[in-house]
C-alpha positions as CSV (number, residue, x, y, z in Angstrom):
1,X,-101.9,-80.0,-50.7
2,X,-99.4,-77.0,-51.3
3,X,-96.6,-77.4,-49.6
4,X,-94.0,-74.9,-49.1
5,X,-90.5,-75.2,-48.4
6,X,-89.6,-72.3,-46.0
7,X,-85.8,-73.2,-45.1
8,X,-83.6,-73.7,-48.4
9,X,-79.9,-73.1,-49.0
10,X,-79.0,-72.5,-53.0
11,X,-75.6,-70.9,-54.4
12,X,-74.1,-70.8,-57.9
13,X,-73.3,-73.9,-59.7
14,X,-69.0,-72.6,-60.0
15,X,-69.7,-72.8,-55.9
16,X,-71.9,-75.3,-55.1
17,X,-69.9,-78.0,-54.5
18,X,-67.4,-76.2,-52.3
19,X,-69.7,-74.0,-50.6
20,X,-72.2,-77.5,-49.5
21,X,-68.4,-78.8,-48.7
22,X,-67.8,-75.9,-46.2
23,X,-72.0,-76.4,-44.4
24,X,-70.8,-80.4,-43.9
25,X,-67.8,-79.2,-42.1
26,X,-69.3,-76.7,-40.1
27,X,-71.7,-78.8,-38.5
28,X,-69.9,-82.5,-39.1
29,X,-72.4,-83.8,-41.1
30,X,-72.1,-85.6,-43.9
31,X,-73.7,-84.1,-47.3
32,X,-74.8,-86.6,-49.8
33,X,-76.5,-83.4,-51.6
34,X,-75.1,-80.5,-53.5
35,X,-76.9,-77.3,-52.8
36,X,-77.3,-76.2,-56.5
37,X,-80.6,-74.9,-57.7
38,X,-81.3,-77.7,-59.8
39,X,-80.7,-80.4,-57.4
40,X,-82.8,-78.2,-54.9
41,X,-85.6,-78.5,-57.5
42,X,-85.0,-82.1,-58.4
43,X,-85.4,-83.1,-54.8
44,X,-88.3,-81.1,-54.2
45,X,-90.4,-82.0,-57.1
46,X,-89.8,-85.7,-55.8
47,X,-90.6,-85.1,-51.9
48,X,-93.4,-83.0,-53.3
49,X,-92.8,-79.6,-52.6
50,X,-94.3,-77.1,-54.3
51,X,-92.4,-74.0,-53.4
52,X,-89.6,-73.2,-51.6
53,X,-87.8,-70.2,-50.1
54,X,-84.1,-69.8,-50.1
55,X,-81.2,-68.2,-49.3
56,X,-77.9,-67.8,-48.7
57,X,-75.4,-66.3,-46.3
58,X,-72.9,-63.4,-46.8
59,X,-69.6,-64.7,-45.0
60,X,-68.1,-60.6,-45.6
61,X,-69.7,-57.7,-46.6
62,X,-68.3,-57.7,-49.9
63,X,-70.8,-60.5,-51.2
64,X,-74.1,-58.9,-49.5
65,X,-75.1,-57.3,-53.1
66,X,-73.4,-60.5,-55.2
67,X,-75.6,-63.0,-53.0
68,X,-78.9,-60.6,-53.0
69,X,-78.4,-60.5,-57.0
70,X,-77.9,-64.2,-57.6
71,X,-81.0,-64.9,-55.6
72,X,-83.2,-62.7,-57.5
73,X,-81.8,-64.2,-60.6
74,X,-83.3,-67.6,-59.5
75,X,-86.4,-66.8,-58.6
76,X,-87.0,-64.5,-61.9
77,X,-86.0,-67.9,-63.6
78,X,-88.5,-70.3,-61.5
79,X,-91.7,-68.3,-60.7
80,X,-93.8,-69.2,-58.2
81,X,-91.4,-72.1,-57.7
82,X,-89.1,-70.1,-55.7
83,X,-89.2,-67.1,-53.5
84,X,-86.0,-65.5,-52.2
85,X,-84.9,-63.8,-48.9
86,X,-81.5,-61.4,-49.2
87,X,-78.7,-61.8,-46.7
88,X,-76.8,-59.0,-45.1
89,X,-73.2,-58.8,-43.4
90,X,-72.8,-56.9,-39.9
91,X,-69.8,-55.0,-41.6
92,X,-72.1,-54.1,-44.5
93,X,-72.1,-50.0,-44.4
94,X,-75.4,-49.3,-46.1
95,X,-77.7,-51.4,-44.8
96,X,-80.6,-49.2,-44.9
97,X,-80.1,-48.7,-48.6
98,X,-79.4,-52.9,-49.5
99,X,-83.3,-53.7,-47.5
100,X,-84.9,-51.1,-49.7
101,X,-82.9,-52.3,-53.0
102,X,-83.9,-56.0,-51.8
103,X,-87.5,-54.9,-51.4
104,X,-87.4,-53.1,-54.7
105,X,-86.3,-56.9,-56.4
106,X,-89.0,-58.8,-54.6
107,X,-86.8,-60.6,-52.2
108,X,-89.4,-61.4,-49.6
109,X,-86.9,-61.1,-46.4
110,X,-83.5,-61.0,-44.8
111,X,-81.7,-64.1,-43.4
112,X,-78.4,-64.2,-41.2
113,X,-76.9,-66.9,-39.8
114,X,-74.7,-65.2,-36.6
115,X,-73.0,-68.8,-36.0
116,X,-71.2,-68.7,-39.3
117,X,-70.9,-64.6,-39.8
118,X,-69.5,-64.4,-36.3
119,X,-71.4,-61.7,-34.9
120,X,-73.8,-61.5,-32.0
121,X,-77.7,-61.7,-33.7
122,X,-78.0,-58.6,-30.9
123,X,-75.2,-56.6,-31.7
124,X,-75.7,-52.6,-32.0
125,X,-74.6,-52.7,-35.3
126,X,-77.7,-54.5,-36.7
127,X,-80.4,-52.5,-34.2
128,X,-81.6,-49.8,-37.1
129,X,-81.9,-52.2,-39.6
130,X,-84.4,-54.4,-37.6
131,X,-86.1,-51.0,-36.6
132,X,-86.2,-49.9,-39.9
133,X,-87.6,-53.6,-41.0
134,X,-90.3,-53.2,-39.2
135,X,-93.6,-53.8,-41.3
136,X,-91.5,-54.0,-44.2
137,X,-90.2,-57.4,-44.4
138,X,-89.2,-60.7,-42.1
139,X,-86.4,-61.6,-40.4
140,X,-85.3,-65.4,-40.5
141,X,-82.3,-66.4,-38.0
142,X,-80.8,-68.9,-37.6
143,X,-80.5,-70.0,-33.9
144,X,-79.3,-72.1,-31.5
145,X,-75.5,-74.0,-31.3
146,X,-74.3,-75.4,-28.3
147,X,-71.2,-74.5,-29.7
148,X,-71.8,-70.8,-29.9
149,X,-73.4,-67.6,-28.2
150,X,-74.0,-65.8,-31.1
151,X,-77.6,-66.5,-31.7
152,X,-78.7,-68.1,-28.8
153,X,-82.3,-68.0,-28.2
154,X,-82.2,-65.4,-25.4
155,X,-80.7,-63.0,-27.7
156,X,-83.9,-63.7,-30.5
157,X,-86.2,-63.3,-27.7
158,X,-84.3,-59.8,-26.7
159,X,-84.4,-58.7,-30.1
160,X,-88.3,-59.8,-30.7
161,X,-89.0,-57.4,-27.1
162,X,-87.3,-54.3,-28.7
163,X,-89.0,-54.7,-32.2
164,X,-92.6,-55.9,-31.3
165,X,-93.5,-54.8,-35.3
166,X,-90.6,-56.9,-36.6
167,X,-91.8,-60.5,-38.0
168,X,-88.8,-62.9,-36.8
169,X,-88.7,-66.5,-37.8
170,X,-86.8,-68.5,-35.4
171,X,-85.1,-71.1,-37.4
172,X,-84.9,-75.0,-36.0
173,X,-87.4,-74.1,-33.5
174,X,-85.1,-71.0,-32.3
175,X,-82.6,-73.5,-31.3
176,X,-80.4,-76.2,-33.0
177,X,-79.3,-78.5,-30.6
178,X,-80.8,-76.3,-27.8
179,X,-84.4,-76.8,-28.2
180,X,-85.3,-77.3,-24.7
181,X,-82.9,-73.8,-24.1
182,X,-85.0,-72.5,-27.0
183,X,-88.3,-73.1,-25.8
184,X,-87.7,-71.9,-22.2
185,X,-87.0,-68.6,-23.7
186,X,-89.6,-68.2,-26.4
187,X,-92.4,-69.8,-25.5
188,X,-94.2,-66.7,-24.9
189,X,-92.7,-64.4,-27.4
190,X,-93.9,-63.3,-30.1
191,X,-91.8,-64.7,-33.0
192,X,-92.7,-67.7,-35.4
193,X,-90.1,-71.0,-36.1
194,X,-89.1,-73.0,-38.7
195,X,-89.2,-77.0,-37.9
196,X,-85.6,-77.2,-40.1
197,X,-82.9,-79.2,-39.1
198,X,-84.5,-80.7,-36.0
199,X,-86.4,-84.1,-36.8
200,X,-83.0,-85.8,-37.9
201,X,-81.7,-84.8,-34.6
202,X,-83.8,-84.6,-32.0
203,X,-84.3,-87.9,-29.6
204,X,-87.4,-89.7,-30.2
205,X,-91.3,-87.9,-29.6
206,X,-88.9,-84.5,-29.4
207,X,-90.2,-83.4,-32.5
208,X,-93.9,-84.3,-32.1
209,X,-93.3,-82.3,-28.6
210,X,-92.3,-79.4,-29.9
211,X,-94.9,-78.9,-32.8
212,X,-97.6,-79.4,-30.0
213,X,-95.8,-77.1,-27.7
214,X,-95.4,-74.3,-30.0
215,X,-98.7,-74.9,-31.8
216,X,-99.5,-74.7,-35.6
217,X,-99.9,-70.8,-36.0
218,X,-96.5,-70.3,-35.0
219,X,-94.8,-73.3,-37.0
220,X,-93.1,-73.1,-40.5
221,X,-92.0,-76.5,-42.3
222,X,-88.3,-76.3,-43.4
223,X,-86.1,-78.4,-44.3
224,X,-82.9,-76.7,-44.6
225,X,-81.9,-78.5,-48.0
226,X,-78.9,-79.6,-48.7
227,X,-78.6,-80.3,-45.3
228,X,-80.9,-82.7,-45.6
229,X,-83.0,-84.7,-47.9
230,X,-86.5,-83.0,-48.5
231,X,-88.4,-86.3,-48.9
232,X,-87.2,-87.8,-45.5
233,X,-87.5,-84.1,-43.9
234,X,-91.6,-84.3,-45.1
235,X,-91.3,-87.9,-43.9
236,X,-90.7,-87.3,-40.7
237,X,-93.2,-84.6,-40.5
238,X,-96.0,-86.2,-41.8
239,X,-95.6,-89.0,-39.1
240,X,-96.9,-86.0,-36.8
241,X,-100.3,-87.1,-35.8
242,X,-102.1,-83.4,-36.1
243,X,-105.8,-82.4,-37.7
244,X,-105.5,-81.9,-40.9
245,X,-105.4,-77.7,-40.6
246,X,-102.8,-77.7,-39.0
247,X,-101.3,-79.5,-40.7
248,X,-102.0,-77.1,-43.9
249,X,-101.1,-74.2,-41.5
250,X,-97.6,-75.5,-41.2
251,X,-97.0,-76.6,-44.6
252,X,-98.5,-74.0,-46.4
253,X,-101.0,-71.1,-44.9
254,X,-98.7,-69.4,-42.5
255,X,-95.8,-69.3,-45.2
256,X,-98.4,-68.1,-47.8
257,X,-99.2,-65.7,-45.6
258,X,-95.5,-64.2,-44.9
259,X,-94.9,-64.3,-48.3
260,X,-98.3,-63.2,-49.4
261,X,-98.8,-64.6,-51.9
């Protein structure tokens, strides 16, 4: 089976180290990975992934167009093996301008991660660019912190109500270490997740709980590498007991299907 790897983190080699330094401090977790793109590879090839989709996140405006370049360069250099998704920065002026220019590379999406740009996922500032993303391309958040209000789930499902044409991935089941938060609020919105960065640390049967809850046409499998180890991440997911299309809608079909390819 294809399996595709819709959660990944990758920056440049000069920055890996440091940059993979700066995610284990963030969230106190200890990172026995770098998150370059040849360990990504390395560790995929040997959990079994097929493809995977990453990103990275703009920390100021002035690396939006840096970060959107090295991520095209990537996936130019690994066809098929890699599909990108740009970033964007709340201070970032031309926003309008940056989606098409990511569009015109092939990036297949935008990520932000609110938590760590410090901005609210609702704020007016980002309101005509997810209008204007609209049946153009996906929007993957991350969301969810106890220790912040910046992307809390509410705020995904408000945004999800004003842009009914916008395709929103809710990362970590649209809410690290809020899931039950998360699910209160968008179970009946219309939004898909990713399952990154939740088996690790949910208690035991959450994660089996949650996949049922949510059902298979809404689920993405991530695994938020170099948070964690892909193998374990596929591990853990495989343990799920599901039919067998489901299965294959979560590991492959629905991300196909975003990414059309």
């Amino acid at each position: 089976m294809k399996i595709i790897d819709f959660h990944a983190h990758i920056y440049p080699d000069k920055i890996a180290e440091r940059a993979t330094e700066a995610i284990g401090k963030f969230y106190d977790i200890k990172m026995d990975r770098v998150g370059s793109v040849d360990n990504l590879l390395k560790y995929s090839e040997r959990a079994g992934i097929t493809t995977s989709v990453v990103h990275s996140v703009a920390t100021s405006e002035q690396q939006v167009e840096r970060i959107n370049d090295f991520i095209t360069a990537e996936v130019s250099a690994h066809p098929g093996r890699l599909f990108g998704f740009g970033t964007m920065h709340q201070d970032y002026e031309e926003k309008i301008a940056e989606v098409d220019r990511c569009i015109s590379l092939g990036l297949k999406g935008i990520k932000l991660h609110p938590d760590t740009q410090m901005f609210n996922v609702d704020d007016e500032r980002m309101l005509l660019m997810y209008d204007y993303m609209q049946g153009k391309l996906p929007l993957l958040l991350h969301c969810g912190d106890y220790r912040y209000d910046y992307s809390h789930p509410r705020r995904v499902a408000r945004i999800c109500k004003m842009f009914p044409k916008l395709t929103v991935i809710g990362a970590h089941f649209g809410g690290y270490s809020v899931w039950d938060e998360a699910y209160e609020q968008l179970k009946d919105v219309n939004c898909m997740l990713d399952t990154s960065s939740s088996s690790a640390l949910m208690e035991e049967g959450m994660f089996a709980k949650y996949i049922n809850a949510y059902g298979a046409d809404r689920l993405l499998f991530g695994t938020d590498f170099p948070m964690w180890d892909p193998a374990e991440e596929l591990n853990r997911f495989m343990a799920v007991p599901m039919s067998d299309s489901d299965r294959e809608k979560i590991l492959f079909t629905n991300a196909s299907n975003l990414l059309k390819i």
